[in-house]
Structures are given as structure tokens and as C-alpha cells.
N, C-alpha and C positions, 0 to 999 in steps of 0.2 A: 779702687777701680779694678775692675777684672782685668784682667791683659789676653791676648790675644788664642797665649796657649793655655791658657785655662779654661779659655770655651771650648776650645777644640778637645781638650780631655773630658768634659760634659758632652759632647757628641757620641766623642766614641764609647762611652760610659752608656748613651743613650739609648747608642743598637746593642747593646750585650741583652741575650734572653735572659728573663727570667730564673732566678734559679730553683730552680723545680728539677727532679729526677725526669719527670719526657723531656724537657724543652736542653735539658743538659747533657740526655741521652744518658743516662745510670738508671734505668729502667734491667730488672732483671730479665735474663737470654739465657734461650739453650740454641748451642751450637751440635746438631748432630756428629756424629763421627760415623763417615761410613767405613764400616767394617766387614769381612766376611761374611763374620755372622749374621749381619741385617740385609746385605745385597745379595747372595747367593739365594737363600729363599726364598726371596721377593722372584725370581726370576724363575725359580724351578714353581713357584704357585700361579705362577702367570701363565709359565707354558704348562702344566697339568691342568688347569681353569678353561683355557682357549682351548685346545684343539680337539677336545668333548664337542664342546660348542659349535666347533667349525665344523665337527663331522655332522654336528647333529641337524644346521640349518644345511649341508650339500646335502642330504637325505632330505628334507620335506622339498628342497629345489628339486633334485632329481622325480619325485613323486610328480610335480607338475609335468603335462604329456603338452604337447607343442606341437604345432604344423603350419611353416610359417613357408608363403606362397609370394613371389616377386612378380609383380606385375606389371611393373613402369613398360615395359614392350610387347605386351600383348598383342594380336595381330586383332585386326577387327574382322570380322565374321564375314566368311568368302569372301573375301578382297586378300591382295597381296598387300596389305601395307598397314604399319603398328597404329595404333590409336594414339599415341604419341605426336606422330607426324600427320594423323588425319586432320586430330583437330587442329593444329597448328597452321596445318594449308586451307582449312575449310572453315577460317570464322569461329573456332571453338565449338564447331556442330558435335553435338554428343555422338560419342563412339560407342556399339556393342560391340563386347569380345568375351569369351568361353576360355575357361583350364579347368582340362580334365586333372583330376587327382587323386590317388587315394589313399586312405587312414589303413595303417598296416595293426594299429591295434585300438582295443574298444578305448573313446574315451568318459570314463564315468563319472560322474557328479554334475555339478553345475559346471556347462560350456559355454563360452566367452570370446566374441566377435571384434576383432582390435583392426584399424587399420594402425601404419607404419607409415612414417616418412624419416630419409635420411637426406642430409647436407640442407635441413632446415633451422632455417635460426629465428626458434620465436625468442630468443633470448634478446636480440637485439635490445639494446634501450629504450629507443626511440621506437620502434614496434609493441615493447610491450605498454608505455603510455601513451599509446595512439588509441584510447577509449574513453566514455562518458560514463563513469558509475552512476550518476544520478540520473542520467537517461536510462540507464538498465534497472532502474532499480523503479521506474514508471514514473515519474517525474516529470510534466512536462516542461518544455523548455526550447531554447536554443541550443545546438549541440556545442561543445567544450571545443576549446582551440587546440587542445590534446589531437585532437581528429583532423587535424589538417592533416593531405590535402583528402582527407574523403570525410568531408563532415557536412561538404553541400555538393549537390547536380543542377545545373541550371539554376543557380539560387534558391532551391529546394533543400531544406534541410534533411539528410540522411537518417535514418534509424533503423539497426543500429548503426551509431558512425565509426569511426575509426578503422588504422589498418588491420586489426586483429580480424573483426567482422568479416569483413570486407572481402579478405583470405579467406572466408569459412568453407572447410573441404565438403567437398559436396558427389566425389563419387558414388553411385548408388551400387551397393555389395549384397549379392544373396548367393546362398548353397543349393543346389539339387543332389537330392539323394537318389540316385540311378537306383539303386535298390527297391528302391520305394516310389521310384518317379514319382517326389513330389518334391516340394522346397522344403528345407526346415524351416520352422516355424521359431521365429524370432518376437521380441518384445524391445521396440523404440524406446523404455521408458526405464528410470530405476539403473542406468547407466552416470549420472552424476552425483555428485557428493553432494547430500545431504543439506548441508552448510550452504553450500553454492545456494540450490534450488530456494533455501527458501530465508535465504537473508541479505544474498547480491544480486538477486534478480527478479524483478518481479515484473508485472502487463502494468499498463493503466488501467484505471474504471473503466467499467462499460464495453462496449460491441468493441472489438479490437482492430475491425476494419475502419470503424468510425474514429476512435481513438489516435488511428495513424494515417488517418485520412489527408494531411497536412504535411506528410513525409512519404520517402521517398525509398526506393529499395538501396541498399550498398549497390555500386556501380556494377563488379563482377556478379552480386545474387542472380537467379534467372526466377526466383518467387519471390513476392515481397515477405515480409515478418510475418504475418498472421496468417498464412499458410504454409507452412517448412513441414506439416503434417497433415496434411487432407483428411487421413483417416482418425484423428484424434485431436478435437479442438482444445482440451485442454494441453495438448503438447506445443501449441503455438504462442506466438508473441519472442516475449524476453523468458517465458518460461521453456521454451523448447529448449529438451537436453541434448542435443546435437551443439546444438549451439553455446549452453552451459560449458560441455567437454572439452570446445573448441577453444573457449575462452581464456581459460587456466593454462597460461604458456607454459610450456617444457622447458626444462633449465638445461637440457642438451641438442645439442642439434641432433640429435639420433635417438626417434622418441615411438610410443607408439598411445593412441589414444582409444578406449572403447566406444567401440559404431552397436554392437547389438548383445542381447542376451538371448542364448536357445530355449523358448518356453518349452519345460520339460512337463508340463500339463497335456501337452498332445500327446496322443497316440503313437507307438514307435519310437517315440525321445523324451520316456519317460527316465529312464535309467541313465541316460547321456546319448552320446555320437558312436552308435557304433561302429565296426571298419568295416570297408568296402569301398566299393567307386563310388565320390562327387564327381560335383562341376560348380567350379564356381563363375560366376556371372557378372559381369563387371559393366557398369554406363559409364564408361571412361569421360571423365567433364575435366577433371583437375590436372594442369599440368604441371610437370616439376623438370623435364628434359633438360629446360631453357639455364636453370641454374646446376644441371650434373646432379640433380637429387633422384631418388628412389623411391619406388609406391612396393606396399608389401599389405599382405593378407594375413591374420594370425588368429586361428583357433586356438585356443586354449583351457586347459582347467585353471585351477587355482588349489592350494594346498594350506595347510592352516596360517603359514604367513605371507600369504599373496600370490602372486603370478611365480614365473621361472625368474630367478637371478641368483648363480652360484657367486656375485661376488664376495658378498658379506661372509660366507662362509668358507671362501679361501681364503678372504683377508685375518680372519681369525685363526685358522688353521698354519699362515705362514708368519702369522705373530707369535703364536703359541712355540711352533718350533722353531724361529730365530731364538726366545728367550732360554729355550734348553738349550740348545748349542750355547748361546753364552754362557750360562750355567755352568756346565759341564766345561768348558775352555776356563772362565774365570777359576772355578774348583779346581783344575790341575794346576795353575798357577798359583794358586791359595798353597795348596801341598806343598807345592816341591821349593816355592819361592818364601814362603809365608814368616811376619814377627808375630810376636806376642802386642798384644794392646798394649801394653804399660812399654813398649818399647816404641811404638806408634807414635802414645801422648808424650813421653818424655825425652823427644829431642830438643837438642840444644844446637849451638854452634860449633861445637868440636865432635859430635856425632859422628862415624865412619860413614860413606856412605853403601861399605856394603858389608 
């Protein structure tokens, strides 16, 4: 009969691995050794690699020309009092207000109509899943509990719903060219991504008025869906790019999104913007006072890697020369303090330490 510790040595016999080279860890290894020779160059290749590169994206960022115009306190038009505090005391009745300003140099190529908000947070959580993709995407339906609380009005269901929509900025922005006394001449359209337009958004079948006949505008809209563009019915629905741009939250509170492109088919803006005195023209609708946020205007070109942003190219430029100064520190310390390898690997326990 077995006895008690004999099973108990069958146990422990039971969890022992396998003996195999993995499971017993005798698998052949290389252990690097870092050594002058491999860590020094890595660091003088890092910083000669990087700060080419950093010069070379702050040169196409610098290429990009910029005019970037504040306008959260604009006065309204002969009246003493901002647009700001008009709509605020007056029901959110639309404000007109005028800044004059001007381009001190030509901007040439393709020009680019951005409005700006700061101290906004489309990041919020709960704001950015406060939407119906399958209602956006023409689907009909009931809207998604994502959209509370603006998914219904008087038991009407909303389209589109949620608070994303809901927010959709709605200032109306146009340029006068005093030179020309006329407006420039902008294009509504060819302002969202690609992607967006034509795989997350789409109308229902059919007359679009009929189609949303059974919904209701977002609470703040002052148009319903199927008209956000009077002059261009295919710009309307869940296809209207206003409303695409608006969609696509900012992953900072400090963000700016595209409102227009300068058709350079007319007359005069063929070449780009050139300087002189505007005015730009504001239907001040959106407010941002209440939460300390900021409204901004921004012309701009673009350069072969997008809009202005020196960061990327200082962030290379101050990696590249951290890695030389270490370099260059680590090397003087290599010289003057430095062993040989084979004195490296061959310590023992009675080793000096210096």
C-alpha cells in the first residue's frame, strides 16, 4: 500500500516541466554587451539623422504663410456692444460684425478658410459618443440612447442626434477684397475627407425633405438637415461637408477645423490672395464666452506636408542635438575614464574597483 509520502512525491514529480531545452529554459541567448563602441554611434547617427530632418520639416512649416484673425469680441455693426453679449441678452438673435485687415505679403498657391476654437473639448467621452452612425449613414430608424439627452423634442425623434450635431458651429465667414470690392470667391465643397463622405455618411433614398419628414431639427440648428445649403442640394442631408468636418472630434481642446476653399478659377484669385486691405465678415450665431473659449479666423496656404505646425520639426531638431551632446559627454568619459573589453567581461570577485 502506498503511504502517504509517496503520493505526495508523485505530486510534486507531477508539476516538474517537462524536460525539454524551452520549458527548462537552456534555449541558446545572446546577452548584448554595451560598449563604447556600439553606444557612442548609435547616438552620433541619431543626432546627424535628426536634425537634417528637423531643419528640413521647420523650412516647408515656415513656407506656410498664415493670418490668423480673433474674433470672440467683435463689436456688432454701429452699435457699442460685442456680438458676444448681444446674442446672449437678445435670444441668440444673429449678430453682424466687420474686421478690417490686411495681408502684408502675396499668398500664392491654394488658400484655405479654417475657423478656430479654444478651451473646447470635443474630446469629452461622453460627447464624443453622443452620435448615431447608422442614422448617419441613412438608415432609418429610432435614434441610439448614445444621444441622450438630444435624441428626441417633444417626442420627436432628432436627426441628426446627439451632442456632437447638436453643437454644430454655425458662424457664417466671408472675405471682401477692398481692392477688388468684391468677396472672394470660395467653394462649400471638397473641405472633408474623402473617407468621411463617402463611407460614414450617407442621405436616405429619395426627396430628402420627405425622407426626414418624421424628424426633427438638433434643438440649437436654426435649418433643418436638408437645407444647410440652399445653393447646392447635393451638399445637403448627412452628406453636407460642414457638417462631415464638424463631426470628426479634435483630440485637443485647441483645434482649428476647415469652413471654405478660395476658388482660384475666378478672376483675380487665380494665383492665390494677394496683399492688401480685407474685411472680414462675421454672422456671429455661436457662442463660446459662457465657457472662457475663443473664436479665430485663419487664412492659410499649405506646403507639401500640410498646414503650419513647427512642432514635429523642433521635436527632431532637439532630439537630434540632445543625442550629440551625449555623445560627445559619453566620448569624453570613454577617453579619459575608459577599460579595455576583455577587462569589462573578465571581472570576478576580487576585481579592484578602480
Amino acid at each position: 500500500m502506498a503511504t502517504s509520502s509517496d503520493t505526495s512525491d508523485q505530486n510534486v514529480k507531477s508539476r516538474r516541466p517537462a524536460e525539454s531545452a524551452f520549458k527548462q529554459q537552456r534555449l541558446p541567448a545572446w546577452q548584448p554587451i554595451l560598449t563604447a563602441g556600439t553606444v557612442l554611434p548609435t547616438f552620433f547617427v541619431i543626432g546627424i539623422a535628426f536634425i537634417p530632418v528637423g531643419i528640413g520639416l521647420l523650412y516647408f512649416s515656415d513656407e506656410v504663410k498664415e493670418h490668423v484673425i480673433d474674433y470672440t469680441y467683435c463689436m456688432k455693426e454701429n452699435e457699442n456692444i460685442t456680438c458676444a453679449d448681444y446674442i446672449r441678452q437678445n435670444n441668440m438673435s444673429a449678430c453682424t460684425c466687420q474686421i478690417e485687415f490686411n495681408l502684408t505679403e502675396d499668398f500664392k498657391g491654394d488658400v484655405y478658410f479654417y475657423y478656430g476654437l479654444a478651451n473646447y473639448y470635443q474630446n469629452h467621452r461622453r460627447y464624443v459618443k453622443s452620435r448615431d452612425d447608422n442614422q448617419l449613414l441613412g438608415r432609418p430608424g429610432l435614434p441610439s440612447s448614445d444621444c441622450e439627452p438630444f435624441a428626441y423634442e417633444n417626442n420627436v425623434a432628432i436627426a441628426p442626434c446627439g451632442a456632437i450635431a447638436n453643437s454644430l458651429f454655425n458662424d457664417s465667414l466671408s472675405v471682401l477684397s477692398k481692392e477688388m470690392n468684391m468677396d472672394v470667391p470660395v467653394l462649400r465643397t471638397g473641405i472633408a475627407w474623402t473617407s468621411d463622405k463617402q463611407i460614414k455618411f450617407a442621405n436616405p433614398p429619395g426627396d430628402l425633405k420627405t425622407a426626414f419628414a418624421n424628424y426633427t431639427k438638433p434643438i440649437n440648428w436654426r435649418r433643418h438637415v436638408w437645407e444647410l445649403d440652399p445653393n447646392n442640394t447635393e451638399n445637403n442631408g448627412f452628406q453636407n461637408e460642414d457638417l462631415i468636418v464638424w463631426m470628426r472630434t479634435a483630440a485637443l481642446p485647441t483645434f482649428r477645423k476647415l469652413y471654405r476653399r478660395v476658388d482660384h478659377s475666378q478672376p483675380g484669385f487665380i494665383p492665390g490672395l494677394v496683399k492688401g486691405p480685407y474685411v472680414l465678415r462675421v454672422e456671429y450665431n455661436y457662442p463660446v464666452i459662457e465657457f472662457d473659449g475663443k473664436k479665430s479666423f485663419v487664412i492659410s496656404t499649405t506646403s507639401l506636408l500640410g498646414g503650419k505646425n513647427p512642432f514635429l520639426g523642433v521635436a527632431y531638431v532637439v532630439v537630434g542635438t540632445l543625442c550629440l551632446l551625449l555623445g560627445i559627454v559619453l566620448l569624453v568619459i570613454h577617453v579619459r575614464c575608459s577599460k579595455s573589453t576583455t577587462e569589462m567581461i573578465n571581472v570576478n570577485p576580487r576585481t579592484p574597483y578602480s
